[in-house]
Legacy VTK file of the C-alpha trace (Angstrom):
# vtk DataFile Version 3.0
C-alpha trace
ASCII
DATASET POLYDATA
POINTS 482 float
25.579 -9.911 -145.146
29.278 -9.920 -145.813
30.464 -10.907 -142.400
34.405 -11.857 -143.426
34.176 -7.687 -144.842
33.153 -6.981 -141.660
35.514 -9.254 -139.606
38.546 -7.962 -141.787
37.500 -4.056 -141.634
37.134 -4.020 -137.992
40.287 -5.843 -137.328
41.962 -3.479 -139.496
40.245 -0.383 -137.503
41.106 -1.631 -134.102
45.011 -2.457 -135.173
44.566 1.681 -135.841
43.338 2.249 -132.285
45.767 0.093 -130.973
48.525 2.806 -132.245
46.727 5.475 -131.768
46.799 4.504 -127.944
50.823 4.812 -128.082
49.895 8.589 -127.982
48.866 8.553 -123.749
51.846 6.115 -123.426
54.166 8.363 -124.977
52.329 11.294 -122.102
52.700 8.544 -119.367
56.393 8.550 -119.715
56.885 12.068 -120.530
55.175 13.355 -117.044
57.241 10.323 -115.367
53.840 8.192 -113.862
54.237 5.135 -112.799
55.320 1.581 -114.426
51.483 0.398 -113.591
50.115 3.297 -115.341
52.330 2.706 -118.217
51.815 -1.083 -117.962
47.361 -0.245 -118.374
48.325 1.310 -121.553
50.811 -1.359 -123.158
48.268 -4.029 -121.542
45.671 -2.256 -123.761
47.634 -1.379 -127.003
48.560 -5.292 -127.043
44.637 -6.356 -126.530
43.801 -4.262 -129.093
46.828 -5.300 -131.816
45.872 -8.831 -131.060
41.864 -8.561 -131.398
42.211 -6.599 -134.818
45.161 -9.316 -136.128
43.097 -11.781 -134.868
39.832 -10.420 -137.160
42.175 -9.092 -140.115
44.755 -11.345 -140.679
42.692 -13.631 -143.372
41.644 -11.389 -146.372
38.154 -12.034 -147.946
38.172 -13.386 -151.366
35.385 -10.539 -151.976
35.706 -6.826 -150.575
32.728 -6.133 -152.130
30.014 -4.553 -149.552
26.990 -2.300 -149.670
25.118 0.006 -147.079
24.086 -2.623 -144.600
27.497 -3.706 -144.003
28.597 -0.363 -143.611
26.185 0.302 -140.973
27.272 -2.927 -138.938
31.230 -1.986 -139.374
30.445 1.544 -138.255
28.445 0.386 -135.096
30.310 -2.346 -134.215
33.631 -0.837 -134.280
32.230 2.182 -132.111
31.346 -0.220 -129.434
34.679 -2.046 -129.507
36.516 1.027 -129.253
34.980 2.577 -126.561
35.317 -1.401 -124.597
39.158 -1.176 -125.610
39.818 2.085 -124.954
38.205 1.721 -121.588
40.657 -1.004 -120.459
43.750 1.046 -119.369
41.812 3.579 -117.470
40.242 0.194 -115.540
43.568 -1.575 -115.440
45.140 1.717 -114.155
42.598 1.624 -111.037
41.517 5.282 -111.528
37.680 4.443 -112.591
36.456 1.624 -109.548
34.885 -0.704 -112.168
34.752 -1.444 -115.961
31.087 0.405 -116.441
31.996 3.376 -115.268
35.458 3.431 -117.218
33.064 2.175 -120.367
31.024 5.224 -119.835
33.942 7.232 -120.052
35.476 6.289 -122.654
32.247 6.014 -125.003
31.159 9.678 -123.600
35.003 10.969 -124.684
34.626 8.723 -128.491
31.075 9.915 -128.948
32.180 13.970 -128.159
29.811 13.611 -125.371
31.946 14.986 -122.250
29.728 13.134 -119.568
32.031 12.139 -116.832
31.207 9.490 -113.759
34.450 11.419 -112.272
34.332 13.872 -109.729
38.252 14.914 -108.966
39.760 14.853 -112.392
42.272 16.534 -110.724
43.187 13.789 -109.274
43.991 11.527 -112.682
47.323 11.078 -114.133
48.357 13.755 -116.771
48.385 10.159 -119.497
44.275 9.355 -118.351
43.420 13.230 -119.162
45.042 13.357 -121.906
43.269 9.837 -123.229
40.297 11.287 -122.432
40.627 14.613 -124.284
42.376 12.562 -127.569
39.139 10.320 -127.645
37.616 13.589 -128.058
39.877 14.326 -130.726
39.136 10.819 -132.958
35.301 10.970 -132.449
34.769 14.497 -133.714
35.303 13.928 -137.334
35.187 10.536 -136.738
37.766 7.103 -136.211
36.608 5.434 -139.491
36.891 9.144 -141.558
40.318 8.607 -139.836
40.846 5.445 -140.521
39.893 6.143 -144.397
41.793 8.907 -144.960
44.928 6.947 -143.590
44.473 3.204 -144.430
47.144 2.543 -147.395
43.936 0.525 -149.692
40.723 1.897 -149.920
37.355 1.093 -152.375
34.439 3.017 -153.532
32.508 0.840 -151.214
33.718 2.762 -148.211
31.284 5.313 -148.827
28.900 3.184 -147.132
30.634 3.588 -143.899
31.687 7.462 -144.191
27.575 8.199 -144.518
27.270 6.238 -141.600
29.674 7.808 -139.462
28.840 11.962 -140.359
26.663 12.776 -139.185
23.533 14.990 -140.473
20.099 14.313 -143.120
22.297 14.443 -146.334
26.064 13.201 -146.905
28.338 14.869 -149.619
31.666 14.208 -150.423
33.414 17.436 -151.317
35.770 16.118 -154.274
35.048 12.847 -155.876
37.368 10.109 -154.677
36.948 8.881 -151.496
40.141 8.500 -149.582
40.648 12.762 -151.379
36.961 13.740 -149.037
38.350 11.896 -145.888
41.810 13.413 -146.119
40.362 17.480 -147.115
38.178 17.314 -144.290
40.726 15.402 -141.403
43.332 18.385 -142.504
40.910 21.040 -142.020
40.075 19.975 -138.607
43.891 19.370 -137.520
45.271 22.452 -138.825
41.784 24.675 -136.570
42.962 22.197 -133.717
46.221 23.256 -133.962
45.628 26.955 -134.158
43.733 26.801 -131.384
46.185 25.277 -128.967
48.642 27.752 -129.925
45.825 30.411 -129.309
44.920 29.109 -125.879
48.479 29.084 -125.127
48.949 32.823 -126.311
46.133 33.485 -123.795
47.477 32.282 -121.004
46.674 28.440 -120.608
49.187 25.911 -120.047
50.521 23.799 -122.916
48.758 20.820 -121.415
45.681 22.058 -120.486
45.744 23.811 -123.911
45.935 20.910 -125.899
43.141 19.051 -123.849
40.710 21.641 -123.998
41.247 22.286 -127.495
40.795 18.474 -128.537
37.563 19.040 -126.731
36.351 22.597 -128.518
37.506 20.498 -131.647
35.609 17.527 -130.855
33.097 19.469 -129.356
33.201 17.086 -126.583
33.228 18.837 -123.234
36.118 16.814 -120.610
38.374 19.565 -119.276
41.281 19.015 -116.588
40.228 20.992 -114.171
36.754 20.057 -111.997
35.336 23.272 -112.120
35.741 22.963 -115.885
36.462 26.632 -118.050
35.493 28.789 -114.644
39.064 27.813 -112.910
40.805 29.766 -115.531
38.819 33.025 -114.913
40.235 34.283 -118.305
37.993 36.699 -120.674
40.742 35.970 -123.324
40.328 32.387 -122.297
36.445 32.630 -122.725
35.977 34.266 -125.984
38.518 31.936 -127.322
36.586 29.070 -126.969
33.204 30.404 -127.117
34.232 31.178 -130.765
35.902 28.117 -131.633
33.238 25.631 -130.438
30.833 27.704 -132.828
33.024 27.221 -135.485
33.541 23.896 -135.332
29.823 23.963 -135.276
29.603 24.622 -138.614
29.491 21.872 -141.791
33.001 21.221 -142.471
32.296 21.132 -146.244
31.838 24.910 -146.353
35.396 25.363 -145.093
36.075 23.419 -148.069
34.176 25.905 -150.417
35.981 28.703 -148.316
39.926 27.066 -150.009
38.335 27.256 -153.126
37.207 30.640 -152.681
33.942 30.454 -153.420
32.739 32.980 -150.029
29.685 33.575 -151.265
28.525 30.317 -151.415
29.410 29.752 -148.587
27.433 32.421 -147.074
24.762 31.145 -149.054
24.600 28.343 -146.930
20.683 28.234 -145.372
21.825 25.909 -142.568
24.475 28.331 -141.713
22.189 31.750 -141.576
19.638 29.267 -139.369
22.620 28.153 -137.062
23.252 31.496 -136.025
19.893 33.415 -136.274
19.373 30.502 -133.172
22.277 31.418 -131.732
21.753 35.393 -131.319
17.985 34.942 -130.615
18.641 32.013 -128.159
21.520 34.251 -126.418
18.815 37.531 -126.658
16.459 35.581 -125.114
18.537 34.398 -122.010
20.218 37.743 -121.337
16.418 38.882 -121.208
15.601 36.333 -118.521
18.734 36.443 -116.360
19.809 40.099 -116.420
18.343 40.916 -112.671
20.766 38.258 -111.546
23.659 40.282 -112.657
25.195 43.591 -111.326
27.810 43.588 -114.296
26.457 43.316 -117.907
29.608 42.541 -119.219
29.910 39.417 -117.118
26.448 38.288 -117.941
27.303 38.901 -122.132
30.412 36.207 -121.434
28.568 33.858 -119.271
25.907 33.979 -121.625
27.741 33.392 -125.107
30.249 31.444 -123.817
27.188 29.189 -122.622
25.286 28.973 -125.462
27.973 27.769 -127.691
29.318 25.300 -125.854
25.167 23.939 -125.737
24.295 24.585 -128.702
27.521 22.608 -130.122
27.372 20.270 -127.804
30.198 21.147 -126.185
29.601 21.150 -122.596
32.328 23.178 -121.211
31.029 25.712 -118.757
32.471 28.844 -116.986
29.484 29.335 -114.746
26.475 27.247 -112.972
23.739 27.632 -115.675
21.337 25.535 -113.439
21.077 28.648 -111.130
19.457 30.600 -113.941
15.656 30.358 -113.845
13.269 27.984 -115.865
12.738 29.507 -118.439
16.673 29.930 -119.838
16.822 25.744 -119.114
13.812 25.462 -121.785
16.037 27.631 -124.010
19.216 25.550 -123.361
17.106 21.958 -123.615
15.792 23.500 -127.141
19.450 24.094 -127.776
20.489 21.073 -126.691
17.705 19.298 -129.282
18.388 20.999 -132.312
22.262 20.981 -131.868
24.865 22.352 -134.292
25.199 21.650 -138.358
24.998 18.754 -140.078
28.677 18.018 -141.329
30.342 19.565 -138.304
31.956 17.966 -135.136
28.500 18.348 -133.187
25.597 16.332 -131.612
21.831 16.851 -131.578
19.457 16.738 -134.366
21.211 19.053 -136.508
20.314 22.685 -137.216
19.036 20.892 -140.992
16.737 18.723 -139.672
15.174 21.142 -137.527
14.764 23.634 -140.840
13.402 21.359 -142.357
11.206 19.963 -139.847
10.056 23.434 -139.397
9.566 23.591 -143.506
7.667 20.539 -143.508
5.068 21.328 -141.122
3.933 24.823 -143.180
3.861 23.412 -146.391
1.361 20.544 -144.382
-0.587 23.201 -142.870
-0.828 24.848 -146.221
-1.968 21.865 -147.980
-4.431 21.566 -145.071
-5.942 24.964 -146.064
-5.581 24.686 -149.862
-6.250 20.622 -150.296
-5.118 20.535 -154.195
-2.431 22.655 -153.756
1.054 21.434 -154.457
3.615 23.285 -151.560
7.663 22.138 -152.549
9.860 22.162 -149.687
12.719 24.200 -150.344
16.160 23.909 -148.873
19.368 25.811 -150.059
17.069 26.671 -152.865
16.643 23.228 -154.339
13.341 21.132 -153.392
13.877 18.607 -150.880
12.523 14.795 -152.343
9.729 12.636 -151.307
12.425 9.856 -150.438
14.334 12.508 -148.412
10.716 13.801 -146.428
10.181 10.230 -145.504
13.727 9.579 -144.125
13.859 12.742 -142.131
10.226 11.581 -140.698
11.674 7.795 -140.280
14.391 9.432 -138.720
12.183 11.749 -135.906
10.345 8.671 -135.081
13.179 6.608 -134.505
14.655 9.444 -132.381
11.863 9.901 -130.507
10.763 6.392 -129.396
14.378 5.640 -128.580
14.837 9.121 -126.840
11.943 8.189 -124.368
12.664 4.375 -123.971
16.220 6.079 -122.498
14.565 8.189 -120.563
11.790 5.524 -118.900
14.740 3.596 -118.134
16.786 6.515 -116.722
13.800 7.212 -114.448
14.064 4.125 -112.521
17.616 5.574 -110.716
17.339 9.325 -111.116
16.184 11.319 -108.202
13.992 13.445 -110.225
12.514 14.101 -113.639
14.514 16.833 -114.539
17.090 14.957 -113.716
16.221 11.728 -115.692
15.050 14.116 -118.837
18.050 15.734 -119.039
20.743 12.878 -118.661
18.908 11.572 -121.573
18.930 14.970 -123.589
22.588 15.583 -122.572
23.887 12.240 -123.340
21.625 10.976 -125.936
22.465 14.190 -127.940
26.109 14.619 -127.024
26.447 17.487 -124.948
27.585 16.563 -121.731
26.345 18.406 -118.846
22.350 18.513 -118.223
20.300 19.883 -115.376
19.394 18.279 -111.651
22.207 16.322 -110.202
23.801 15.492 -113.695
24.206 20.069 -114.278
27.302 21.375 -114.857
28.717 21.216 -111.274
27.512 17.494 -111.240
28.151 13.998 -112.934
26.782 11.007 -113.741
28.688 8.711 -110.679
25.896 7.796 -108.593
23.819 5.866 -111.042
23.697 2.348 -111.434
25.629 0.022 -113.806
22.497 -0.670 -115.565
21.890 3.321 -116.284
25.253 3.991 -117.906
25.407 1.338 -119.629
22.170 1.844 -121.231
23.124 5.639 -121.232
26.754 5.015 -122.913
24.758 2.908 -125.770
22.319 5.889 -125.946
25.536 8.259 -126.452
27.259 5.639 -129.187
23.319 5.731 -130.946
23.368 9.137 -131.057
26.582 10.114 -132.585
25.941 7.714 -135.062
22.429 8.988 -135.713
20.638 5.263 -134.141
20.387 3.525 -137.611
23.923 1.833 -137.276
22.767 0.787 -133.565
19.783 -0.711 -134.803
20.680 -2.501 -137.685
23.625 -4.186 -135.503
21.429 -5.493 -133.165
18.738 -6.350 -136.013
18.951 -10.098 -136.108
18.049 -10.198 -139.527
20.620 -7.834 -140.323
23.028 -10.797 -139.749
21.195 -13.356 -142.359
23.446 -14.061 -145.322
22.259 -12.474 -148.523
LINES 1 483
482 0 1 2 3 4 5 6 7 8 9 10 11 12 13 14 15 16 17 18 19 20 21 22 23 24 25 26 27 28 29 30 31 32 33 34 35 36 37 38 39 40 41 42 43 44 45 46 47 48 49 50 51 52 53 54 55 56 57 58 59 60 61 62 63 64 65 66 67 68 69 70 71 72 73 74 75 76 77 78 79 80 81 82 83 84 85 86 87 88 89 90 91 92 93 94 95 96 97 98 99 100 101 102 103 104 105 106 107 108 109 110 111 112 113 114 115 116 117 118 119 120 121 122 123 124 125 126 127 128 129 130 131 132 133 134 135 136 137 138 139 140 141 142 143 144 145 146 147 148 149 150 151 152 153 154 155 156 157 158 159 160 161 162 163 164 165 166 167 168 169 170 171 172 173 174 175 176 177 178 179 180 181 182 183 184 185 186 187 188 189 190 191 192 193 194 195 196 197 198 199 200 201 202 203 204 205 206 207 208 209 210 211 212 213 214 215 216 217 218 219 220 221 222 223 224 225 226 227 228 229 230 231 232 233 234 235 236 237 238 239 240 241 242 243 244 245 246 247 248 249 250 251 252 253 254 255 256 257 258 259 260 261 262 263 264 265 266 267 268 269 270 271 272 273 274 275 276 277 278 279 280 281 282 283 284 285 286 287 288 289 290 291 292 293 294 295 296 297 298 299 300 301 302 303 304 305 306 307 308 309 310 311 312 313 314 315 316 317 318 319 320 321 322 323 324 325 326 327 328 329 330 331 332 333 334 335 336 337 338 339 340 341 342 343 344 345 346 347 348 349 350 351 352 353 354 355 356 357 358 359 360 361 362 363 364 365 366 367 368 369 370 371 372 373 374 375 376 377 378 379 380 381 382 383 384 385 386 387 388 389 390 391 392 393 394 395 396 397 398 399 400 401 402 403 404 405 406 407 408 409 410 411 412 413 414 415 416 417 418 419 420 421 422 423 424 425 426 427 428 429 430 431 432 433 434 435 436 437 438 439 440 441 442 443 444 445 446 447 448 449 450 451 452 453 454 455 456 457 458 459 460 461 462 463 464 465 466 467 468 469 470 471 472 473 474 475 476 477 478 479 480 481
């Protein structure tokens, strides 16, 4: 282990943070708040300058570092974000104690959009706006950022970008580095910024434009508004979104292919026809189930797309009360909130790959079942998916899964209910936000216990960065010297 790498790295990442914070600042003084709320944010911005000088100012004699590093950086530096970037919402007294402020923060880093706050109302324009930006860094990811922006790079940062995107398989779309980080950060700014002039040609305020569209981009979920989407009451408003949350569902690396105009692979992509063959049978499937509850089948089509995007990217926006529908459209939206969006994109969840391939893997086992000597490939995007790749996917799923239902055995000591327990886990562990029970999309996550959101914000940090990072940090013989 190359700890000084790791020191000097993170330093250098949280000196980045530190100026990105200037940004809510900057809001603080433009909306006229007051000199405490200003002071949180310069108290932070200095904490953060100082820890990262304090970790980077002494350069290793060898930058040299491999995939284990990587992991540690990427983990580590999640986790002292989301601690930093929690500070000026504490200091500022809006959150009561540092927990629930951690929980924040990590849900807005982490594009999870779980909230501990009731009234957001009630926040200063600078804390929504933190909130939504956090949104902003954590979609494509701070250390992509970071990359793609940091003046000195190596070829050993590759280690870290595969930690950070997530999905089964990472790809860089040209071949340098620093090139990959700065293609895909410039696709995702230029949709953001389309957007917010979209929302704003619909009707939203400029403010509440540029929040909500950090979170469609992000595909995080915090809104300024505490009934979320529904206070707008805008079809314009509605379709706008629904639409962009599914497109920043999609693998960022086929917008790439789409600049080089190369459409039909792009169309080609077998992720892609998966993502939204789920998407119209999920959204068949709960207009089925629901339509008696509706006089107007117009309204129910909205409520209904609008709904399943922001799920199935992990958005969590909402423009109705989804736990009012019956049972069985929450087993389609849990399902949705599983499998998530593609692998490359801005999204939580398992990852619309995975779950192909997942699927794949369990015919060609049943075949081989039936037909002992029979070789079955697994095919994916036409090409046949590797032994080493089959046994990472499965290392993967039982990773996920023990970790998914340690969460949730811990959750159950404080929830009220099972489906409320099950589905905290499922919304946070996966990234989406809102769940079912007391934590649905009219609820939040304030009246649990320090214990459950801390182990809950962890759980969100794991699953954005896909658990191994997580794991190895905390792996005390990830830490031995090599």
């Amino acid at each position: 282990m190359n700890r000084s790498v790791i020191r000097h790295v993170t330093g250098r990442i949280l000196m980045l943070l530190g100026a990105l914070m200037l940004a809510p600042l900057a809001v603080a003084f433009y909306y006229g708040e007051p000199a405490g709320q200003k002071m949180s944010y310069a108290i932070a911005i200095a904490a953060a300058e100082a820890l990262g000088l304090l970790l980077a100012y002494k350069k290793p004699a060898q930058l040299r570092f491999y995939a284990r590093e990587g992991l540690v950086i990427c983990a580590l530096v999640w986790i002292l974000m989301s601690l930093l970037g929690a500070l000026p919402i504490f200091i500022s007294g809006e959150y009561p104690n540092f927990v629930d402020a951690f929980f924040e923060i990590s849900s807005g880093l982490t594009t999870t959009g779980a909230s501990v706050m009731g009234n957001v109302e009630g926040l200063y324009h600078s804390t929504l706006f933190w909130r939504s930006f956090t949104h902003l860094l954590g979609g494509m990811g701070v250390l992509v950022f970071a990359l793609a922006l940091l003046p000195k790079g190596n070829a050993e940062g590759v280690y870290i970008l595969k930690a950070e995107m997530p999905g089964p398989m990472f790809g860089k779309v040209v071949s340098g580095l620093k090139s990959t980080a700065r293609i895909l950060y410039a696709i995702y700014l230029i949709m953001t910024a389309l957007l917010i002039g979209v929302l704003m040609w619909a009707g939203m305020p400029p403010f509440d434009a540029v929040c909500h569209a950090f979170g469609a981009a992000g595909t995080g979920g915090f809104g300024v508004k505490n009934t979320s989407i529904a206070y707008y009451d805008n079809a314009n408003i509605d379709y706008i979104l629904a639409v962009a949350m599914l497109l920043f569902g999609i693998n960022f690396n086929l917008y790439y292919l789409l600049l080089l105009r190369k459409v039909k692979a792009f169309f080609r992509s077998e992720e892609l026809k998966w993502y939204f063959a789920i998407i119209v049978a999920a959204g068949a499937l709960i207009c089925l189930n629901i339509r008696p509850l509706y006089d107007n089948v117009g309204r129910m089509a909205r409520d209904v797309f609008f709904t399943v995007s922001s799920i199935i990217t992990t958005t969590g926006y909402s423009v109705t009360d989804f736990g009012r529908w019956p049972l069985f459209s929450h087993v389609v939206l849990l399902l949705l909130m599983f499998g998530g969006a593609m692998a490359g994109s801005t999204a939580g969840g398992l990852k619309i790959s995975r779950v192909a391939l997942y699927s794949k893997m369990s015919i060609a086992e049943l075949r081989r079942q039936r037909e002992p000597g029979r070789v079955v490939p697994v095919l994916f995007n036409g090409k046949a998916v590797s032994r080493e790749n089959r046994a990472h996917l499965m290392g993967y799923l039982i990773a996920y899964i023990t970790l998914f239902f340690l969460l949730v055995l811990i959750t159950s000591l404080d929830a009220p209910d099972f489906i409320t327990a099950f589905s905290a886990v499922v919304a946070t562990f996966n990234n989406i936000g809102p769940g079912l029970g007391v934590v649905g999309p009219v609820g939040n996550y304030a009246d649990f216990n320090a214990v459950t959101k801390l182990m809950l914000s962890l759980g969100m940090i794991a699953g954005r960065l896909e658990i191994w990072p997580i794991i190895i940090l905390f792996s005390k013989r990830s830490w031995h010297k090599a």
